[in-house]
C-alpha positions in Angstrom: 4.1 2.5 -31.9 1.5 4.6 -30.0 1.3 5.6 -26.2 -1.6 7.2 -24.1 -1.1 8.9 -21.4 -3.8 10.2 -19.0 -2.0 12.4 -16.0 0.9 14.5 -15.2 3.6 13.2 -17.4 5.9 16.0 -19.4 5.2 14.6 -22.8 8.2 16.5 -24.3 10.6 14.5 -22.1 8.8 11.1 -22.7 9.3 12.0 -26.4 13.0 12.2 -26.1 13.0 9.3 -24.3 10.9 7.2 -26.8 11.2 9.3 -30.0 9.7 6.6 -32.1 6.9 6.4 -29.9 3.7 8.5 -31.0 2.3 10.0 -27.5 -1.5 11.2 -27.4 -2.5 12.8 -24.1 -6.2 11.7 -23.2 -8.2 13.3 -20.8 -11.5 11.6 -21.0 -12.9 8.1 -21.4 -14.7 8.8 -25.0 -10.6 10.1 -25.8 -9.0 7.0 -23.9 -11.3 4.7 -26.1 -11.2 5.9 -29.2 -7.7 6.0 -29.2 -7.3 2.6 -27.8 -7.7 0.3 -31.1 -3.8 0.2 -31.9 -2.3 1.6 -28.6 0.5 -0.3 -27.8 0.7 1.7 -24.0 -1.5 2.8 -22.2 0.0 5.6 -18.5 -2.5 6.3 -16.3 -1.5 8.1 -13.4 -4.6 7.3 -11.1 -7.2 4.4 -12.4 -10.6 6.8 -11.6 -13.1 6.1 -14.2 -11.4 3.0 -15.3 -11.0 1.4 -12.4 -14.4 -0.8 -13.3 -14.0 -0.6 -16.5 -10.6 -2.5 -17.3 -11.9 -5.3 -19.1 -13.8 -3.5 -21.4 -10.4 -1.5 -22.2 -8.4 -4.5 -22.7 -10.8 -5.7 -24.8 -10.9 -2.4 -27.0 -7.2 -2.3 -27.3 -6.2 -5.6 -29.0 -2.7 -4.4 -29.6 -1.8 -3.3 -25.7 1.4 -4.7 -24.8 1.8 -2.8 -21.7 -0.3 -0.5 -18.8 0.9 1.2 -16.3 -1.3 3.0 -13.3 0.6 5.0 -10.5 -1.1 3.6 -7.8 0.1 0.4 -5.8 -3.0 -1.0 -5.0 -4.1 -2.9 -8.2 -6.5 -5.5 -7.2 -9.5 -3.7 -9.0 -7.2 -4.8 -12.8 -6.8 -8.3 -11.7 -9.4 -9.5 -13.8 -9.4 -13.1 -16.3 -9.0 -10.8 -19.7 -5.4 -9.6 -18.3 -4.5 -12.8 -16.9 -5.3 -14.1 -20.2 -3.2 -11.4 -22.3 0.1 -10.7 -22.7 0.0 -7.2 -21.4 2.4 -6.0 -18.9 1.4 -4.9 -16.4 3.2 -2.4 -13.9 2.2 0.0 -11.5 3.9 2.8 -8.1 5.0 0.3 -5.9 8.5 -0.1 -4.0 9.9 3.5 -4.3 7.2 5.4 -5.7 4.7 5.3 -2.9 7.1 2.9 -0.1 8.3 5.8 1.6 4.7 7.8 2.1 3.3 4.5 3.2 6.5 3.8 5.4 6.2 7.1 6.8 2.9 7.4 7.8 2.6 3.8 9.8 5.1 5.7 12.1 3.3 8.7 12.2 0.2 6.7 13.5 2.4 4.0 15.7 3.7 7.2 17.3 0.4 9.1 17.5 -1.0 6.2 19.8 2.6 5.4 21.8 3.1 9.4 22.3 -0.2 10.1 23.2 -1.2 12.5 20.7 -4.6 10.9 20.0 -6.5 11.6 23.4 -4.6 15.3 23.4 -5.9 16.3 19.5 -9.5 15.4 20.4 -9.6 16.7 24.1 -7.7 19.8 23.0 -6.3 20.8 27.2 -3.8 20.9 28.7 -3.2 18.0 31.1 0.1 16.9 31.3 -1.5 14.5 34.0 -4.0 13.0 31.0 -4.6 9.0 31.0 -2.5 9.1 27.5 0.2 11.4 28.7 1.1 9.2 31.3 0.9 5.7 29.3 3.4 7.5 26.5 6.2 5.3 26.0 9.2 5.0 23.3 9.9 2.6 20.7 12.9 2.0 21.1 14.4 -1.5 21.9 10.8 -2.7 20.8 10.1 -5.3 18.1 8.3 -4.6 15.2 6.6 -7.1 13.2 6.2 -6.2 9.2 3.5 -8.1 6.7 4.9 -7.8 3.6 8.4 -7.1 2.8 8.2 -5.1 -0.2 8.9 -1.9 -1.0 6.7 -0.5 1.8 7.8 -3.1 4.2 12.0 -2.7 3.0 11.2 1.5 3.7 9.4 0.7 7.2 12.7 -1.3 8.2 15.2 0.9 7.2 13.1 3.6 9.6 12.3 1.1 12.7 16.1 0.6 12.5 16.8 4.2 12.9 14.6 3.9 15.8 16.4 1.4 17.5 14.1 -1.0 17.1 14.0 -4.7 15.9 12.3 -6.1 12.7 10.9 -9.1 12.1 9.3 -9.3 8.0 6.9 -11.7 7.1 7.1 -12.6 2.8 5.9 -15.3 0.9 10.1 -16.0 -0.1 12.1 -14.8 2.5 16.0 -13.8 1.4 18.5 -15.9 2.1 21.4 -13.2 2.9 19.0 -9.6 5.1 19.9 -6.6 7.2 16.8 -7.8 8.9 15.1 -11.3 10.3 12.7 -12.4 7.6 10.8 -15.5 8.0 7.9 -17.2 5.3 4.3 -17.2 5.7 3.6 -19.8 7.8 5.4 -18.4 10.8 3.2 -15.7 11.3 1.3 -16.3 14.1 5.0 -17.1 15.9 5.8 -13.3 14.4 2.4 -12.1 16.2 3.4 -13.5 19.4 6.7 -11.6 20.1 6.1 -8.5 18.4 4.9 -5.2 20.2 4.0 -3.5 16.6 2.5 -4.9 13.6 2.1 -3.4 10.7 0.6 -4.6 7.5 1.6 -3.8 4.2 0.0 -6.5 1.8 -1.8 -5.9 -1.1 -5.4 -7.2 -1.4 -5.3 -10.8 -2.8 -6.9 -14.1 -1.6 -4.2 -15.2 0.6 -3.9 -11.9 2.7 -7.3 -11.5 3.2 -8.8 -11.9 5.9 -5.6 -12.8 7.0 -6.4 -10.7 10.4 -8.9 -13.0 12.3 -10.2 -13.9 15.8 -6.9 -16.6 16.3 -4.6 -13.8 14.7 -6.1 -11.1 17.8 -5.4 -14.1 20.5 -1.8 -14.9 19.4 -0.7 -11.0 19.6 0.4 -9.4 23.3 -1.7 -7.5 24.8 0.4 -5.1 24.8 0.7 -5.0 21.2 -0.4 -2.3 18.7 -2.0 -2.8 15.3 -1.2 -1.1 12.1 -2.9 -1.3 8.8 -1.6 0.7 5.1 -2.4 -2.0 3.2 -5.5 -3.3 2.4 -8.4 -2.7 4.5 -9.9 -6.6 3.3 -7.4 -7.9 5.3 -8.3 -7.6 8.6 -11.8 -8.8 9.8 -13.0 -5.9 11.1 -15.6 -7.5 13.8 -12.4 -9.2 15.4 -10.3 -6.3 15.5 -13.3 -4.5 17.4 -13.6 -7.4 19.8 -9.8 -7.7 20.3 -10.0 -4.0 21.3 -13.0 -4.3 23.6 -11.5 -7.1 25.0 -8.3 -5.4 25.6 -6.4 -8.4 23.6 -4.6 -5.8 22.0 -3.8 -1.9 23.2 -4.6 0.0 20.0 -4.5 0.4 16.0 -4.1 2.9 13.7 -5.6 2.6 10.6 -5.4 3.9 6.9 -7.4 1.5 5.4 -10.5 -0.1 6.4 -13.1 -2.8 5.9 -15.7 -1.1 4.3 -14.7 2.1 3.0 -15.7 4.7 4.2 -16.2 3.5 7.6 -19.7 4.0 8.4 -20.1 7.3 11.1 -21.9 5.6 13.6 -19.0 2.6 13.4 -17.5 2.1 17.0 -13.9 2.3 15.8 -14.3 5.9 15.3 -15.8 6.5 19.4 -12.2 4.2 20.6 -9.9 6.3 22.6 -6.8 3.7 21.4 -7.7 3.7 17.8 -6.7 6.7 15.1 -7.8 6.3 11.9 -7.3 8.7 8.2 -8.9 8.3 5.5 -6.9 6.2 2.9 -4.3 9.4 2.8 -1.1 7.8 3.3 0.0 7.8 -0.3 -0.3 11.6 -0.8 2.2 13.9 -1.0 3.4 16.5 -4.0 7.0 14.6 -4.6 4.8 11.0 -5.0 4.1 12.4 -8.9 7.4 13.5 -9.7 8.7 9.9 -8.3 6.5 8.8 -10.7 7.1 9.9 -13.6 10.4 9.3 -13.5 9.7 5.8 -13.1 7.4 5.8 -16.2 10.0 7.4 -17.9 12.7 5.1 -17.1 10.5 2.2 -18.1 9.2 4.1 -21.7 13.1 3.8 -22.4 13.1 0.6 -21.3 10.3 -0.9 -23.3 11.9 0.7 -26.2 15.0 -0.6 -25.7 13.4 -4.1 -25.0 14.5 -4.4 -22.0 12.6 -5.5 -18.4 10.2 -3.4 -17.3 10.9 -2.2 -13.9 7.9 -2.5 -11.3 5.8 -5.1 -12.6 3.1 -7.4 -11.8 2.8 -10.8 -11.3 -0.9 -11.2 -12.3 -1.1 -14.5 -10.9 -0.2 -13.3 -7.7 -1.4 -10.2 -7.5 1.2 -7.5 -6.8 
């Protein structure tokens, strides 16, 4: 069996993992393809130069039986030749990127509740600032989660440190939770009672859009928005009306709709709105996390057992 591997994985230790596996590093796309005729796996640790040119890959390597890509977002690989296959397909989310996502939603919930936006562009000192005096804490407040993966699972476990309530939104809620976890079609009733919402739904063609004008109207006004999803999910003409219209008191964003965000956009002039740039999966430990998971499954695979982290194609996550 052969396996090619594009990124930073220690080929000596996937080796003792899979020692009857012959493992080619490839570090172009002329290498990636030429290799590809019998490669029965195929590791890429980002999808760059592939990421619109999948199908042409799948069709080059007739004897793929499984790809993996380190990202979590992999809507640009849903495409008829996988669904068609019999490849596996598996890719960083839960564990591998849950926790940077998790972490930075709080980071820009409490840049807005804390005040910190107004004070990093204003750079004075005025403890008496419109911001500084609207600062509150989160604590005893309810926070609403879209998508209880493993983002949404990491963002509870850290609003419950916080003292603060969370009610998940999934397509099959558990039957036995440390948290209130209701289906789909109770989120407008989510929206309603929740003084944070943050999304963390991948891009299919359920979730998007799933942020409209009637989704705005249904939230408090009091109510803050946060997106490290998908940027296709929220409409983002509605969320500018919702905050011109003060039907909602802020949002911080991650990901938008389009990307990049156009300079003259009026999201970017909004003194309740902080936005990055599609950052909140970095961080030096998220490669290490991965490799161990593509380790893990490489022993797996060989072992024929379940890979760990795969995705449902029909679905799309």
């Amino acid at each position: 069996m052969k396996a090619l591997v594009k990124g930073p994985i220690n080929i000596k230790k996937a080796s003792e993992v899979a020692p009857e596996l012959d493992i080619i590093q490839v570090n172009d796309e002329a290498s990636l393809f030429s290799h590809a005729h019998d490669a029965d796996i195929i590791l890429m640790m980002n999808l760059g130069w592939i990421r619109n040119g999948f199908p042409a890959l799948l069709n080059a390597s007739p004897q793929l039986r499984w790809f993996h890509c380190s990202s979590a977002g992999i809507d640009p690989l849903i495409c008829p030749e996988l669904v068609d296959s019999d490849v596996s397909l598996t890719c960083g989310k839960g564990l591998t990127v849950g926790p940077l996502l998790a972490e930075h939603a709080f980071a820009l919930m409490m840049s807005l509740t804390r005040g910190l936006v107004e004070s990093a562009r204003v750079k004075q000192w005025n403890p008496q600032s419109s911001s500084a005096q609207r600062a509150y804490e989160i604590s005893g407040k309810k926070l609403g989660i879209v998508g209880f993966g493993g983002t949404g699972k990491e963002l509870a476990l850290r609003a419950q440190s916080f003292g603060m309530e969370v009610i998940a939104i999934r397509r099959t809620p558990a039957c036995k939770s440390n948290f209130i976890e209701w289906s789909q079609d109770r989120l407008l009733d989510m929206l309603e009672i929740s003084d944070f919402v943050v999304i963390a739904v991948p891009d299919t063609p359920d979730t998007r859009s799933m942020f409209d004008s009637e989704a705005f109207l249904r939230m408090k006004k009091s109510a803050i928005l946060i997106n490290v999803g998908r940027g296709q999910t929220v409409e983002t003409d509605a969320l500018v009306n919702a905050l011109i219209d003060n039907q909602i008191a802020g949002a911080g964003l991650d990901v938008v709709d389009p990307e990049p965000l156009p300079e003259n956009h009026p999201l970017w002039d909004m003194d309740n709105v902080i936005i990055t740039p599609h950052i909140a999966g970095n961080s030096p430990e998220r490669a290490k996390r991965n490799e161990i998971a593509v380790l893990n499954n490489l022993e797996r695979f060989c072992n024929g057992s379940p890979l760990k982290g795969t995705v449902d194609v029909n679905l799309g996550y």
